[in-house]
DRENLO-656613 format. One record per residue (C-alpha): residue in three letters; x negated, y negated, z negated. Coordinates in steps of 0.2 Angstrom, whole numbers, padded with zeros to 4 digits, always signed. Layout:
N
alaXYZ;...
// end
This chain:
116
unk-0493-0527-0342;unk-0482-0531-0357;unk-0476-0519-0370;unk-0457-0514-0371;unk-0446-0527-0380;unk-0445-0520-0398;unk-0429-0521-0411;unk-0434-0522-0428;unk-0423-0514-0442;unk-0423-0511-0461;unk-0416-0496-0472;unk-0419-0492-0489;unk-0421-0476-0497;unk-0423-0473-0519;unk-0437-0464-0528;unk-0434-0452-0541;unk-0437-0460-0557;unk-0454-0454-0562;unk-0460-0449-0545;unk-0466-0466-0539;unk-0484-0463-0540;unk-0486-0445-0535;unk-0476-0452-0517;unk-0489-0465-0513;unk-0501-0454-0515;unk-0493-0442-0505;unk-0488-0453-0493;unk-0506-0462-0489;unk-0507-0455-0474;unk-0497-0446-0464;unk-0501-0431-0451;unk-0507-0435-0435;unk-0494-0427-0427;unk-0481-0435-0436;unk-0486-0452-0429;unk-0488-0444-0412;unk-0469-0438-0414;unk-0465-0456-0421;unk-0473-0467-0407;unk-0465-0454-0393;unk-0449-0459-0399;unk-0453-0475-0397;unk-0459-0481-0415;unk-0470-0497-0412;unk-0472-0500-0432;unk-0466-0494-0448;unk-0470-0502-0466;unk-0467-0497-0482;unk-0465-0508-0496;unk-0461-0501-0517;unk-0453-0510-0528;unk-0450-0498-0544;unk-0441-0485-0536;unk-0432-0492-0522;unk-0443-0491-0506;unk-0438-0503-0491;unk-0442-0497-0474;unk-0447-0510-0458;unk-0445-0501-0444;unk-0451-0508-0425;unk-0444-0499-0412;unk-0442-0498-0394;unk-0422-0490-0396;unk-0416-0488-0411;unk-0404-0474-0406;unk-0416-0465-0395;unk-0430-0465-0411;unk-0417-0459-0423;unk-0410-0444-0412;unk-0426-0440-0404;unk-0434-0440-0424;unk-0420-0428-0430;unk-0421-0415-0418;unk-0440-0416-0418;unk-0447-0400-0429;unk-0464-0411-0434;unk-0452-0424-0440;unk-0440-0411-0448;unk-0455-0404-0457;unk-0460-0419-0465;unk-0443-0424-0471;unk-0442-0408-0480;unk-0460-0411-0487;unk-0454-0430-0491;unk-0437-0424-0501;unk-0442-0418-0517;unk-0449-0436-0521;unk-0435-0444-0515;unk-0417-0449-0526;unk-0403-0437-0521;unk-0393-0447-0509;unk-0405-0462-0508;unk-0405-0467-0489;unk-0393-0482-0486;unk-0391-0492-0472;unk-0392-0513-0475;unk-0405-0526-0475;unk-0419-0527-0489;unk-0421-0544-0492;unk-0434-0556-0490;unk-0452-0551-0490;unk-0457-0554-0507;unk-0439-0545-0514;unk-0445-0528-0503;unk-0461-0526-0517;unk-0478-0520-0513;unk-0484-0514-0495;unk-0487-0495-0499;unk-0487-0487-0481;unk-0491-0496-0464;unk-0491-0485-0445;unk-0508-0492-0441;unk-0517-0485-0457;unk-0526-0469-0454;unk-0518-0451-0453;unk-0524-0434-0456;
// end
């Protein structure tokens, strides 16, 4: 049996200046029930990548539409955004392609590391 065709998109979001290491520390590993909300909304992959504070997110999914709802109303997901926030710029998410590989920076975060 084959897996679902998957879309794969790209949306950047901005560090606070100064909180770029204390983020990938945080960020390491995510809760376990956090990836099980992710792949239930049909994520198939998510990276990473830092590049100073600007942090490009590669996102394979199985309905773009259907993750990003299904994420927002989900109380795991919710939880972890709040957690997430104080590291992040004020406004930071925007919508666009990254670039090419190497422009995106340093791989800091991939779905298939471990969770906790």
């Amino acid at each position: 049996m084959t897996a679902p065709p998957t879309e794969t998109f790209e949306f950047c979001t901005r560090l606070a200046a100064g909180r770029e290491l204390d983020y990938e520390r945080f960020h390491r590993a995510i809760p376990a029930d956090l990836d099980r909300a992710m792949r239930d909304a049909g994520v198939a992959g998510w990276r990473i990548y830092r590049k100073g504070t600007n942090l490009t997110h590669v996102v394979e999914a199985r309905d773009r539409e259907r993750m990003r709802a299904t994420l927002e109303a989900d109380p795991v997901n919710r939880a972890w955004q709040e957690q997430v926030a104080p590291f992040l710029a004020p406004s930071s998410r925007g919508a666009g392609f990254a670039g090419p590989a190497a422009a995106r920076g340093t791989l800091i975060w991939d779905m298939s590391w471990p969770t906790r």
